[in-house]
C-alpha positions in Angstrom: 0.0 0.0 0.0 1.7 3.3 -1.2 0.9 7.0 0.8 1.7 10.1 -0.5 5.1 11.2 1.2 6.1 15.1 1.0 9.7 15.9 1.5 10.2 19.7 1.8 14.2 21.3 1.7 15.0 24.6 3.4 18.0 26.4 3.4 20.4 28.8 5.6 19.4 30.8 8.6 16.0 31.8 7.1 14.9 28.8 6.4 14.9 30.0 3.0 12.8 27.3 0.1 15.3 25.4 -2.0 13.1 25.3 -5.4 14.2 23.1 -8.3 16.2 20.6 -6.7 16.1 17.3 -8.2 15.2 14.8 -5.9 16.2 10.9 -6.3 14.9 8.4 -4.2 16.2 5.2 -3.8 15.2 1.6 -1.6 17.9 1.0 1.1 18.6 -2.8 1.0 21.9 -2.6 3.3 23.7 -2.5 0.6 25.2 0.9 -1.5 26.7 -0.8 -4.0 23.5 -2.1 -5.1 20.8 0.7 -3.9 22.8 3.2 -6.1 22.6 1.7 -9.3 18.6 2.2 -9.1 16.3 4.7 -8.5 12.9 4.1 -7.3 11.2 7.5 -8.2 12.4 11.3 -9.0 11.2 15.1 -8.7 11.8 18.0 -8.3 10.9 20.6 -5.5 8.6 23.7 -6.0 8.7 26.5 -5.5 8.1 26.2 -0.9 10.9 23.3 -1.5 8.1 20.5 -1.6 8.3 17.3 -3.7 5.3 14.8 -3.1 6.2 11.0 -4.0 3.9 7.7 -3.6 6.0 5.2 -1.1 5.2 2.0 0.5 6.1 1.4 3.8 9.9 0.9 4.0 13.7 2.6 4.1 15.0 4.8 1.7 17.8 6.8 0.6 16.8 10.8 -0.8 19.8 12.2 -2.6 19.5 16.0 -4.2 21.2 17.9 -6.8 21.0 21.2 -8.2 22.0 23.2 -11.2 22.0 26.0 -9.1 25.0 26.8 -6.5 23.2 26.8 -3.0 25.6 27.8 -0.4 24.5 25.0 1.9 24.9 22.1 0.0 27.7 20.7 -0.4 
């Protein structure tokens, strides 16, 4: 049974919304060297930093990237 799972990035002192990140979400097994070579599902956040994904029950990995330099992520 899948639920809708929102995942929401802020950023810096202000809390400030991190829009157009690309999200990756991946099932954790245990095991990197396998849960890497797959994603499950990806998205991108909006523009409050939100990125809504259907999920069953489980472990996972989220992994983000941006084309954009954000001073906090490194």
């Amino acid at each position: 049974d899948e639920k809708k799972v929102t995942v929401r990035f802020l950023g810096g002192a202000k809390k400030v919304p991190l829009d157009n990140l690309r999200v990756t979400i991946r099932t954790h097994t245990g095991d990197w060297s396998v849960d890497q070579q797959k994603s499950l599902t990806d998205g991108k956040t909006d523009k409050d930093g939100r990125a809504d994904f259907s999920l069953a029950d489980g472990w996972y990995y989220v992994e983000i990237a941006s084309d954009k330099e954000w001073p906090y992520l490194n």
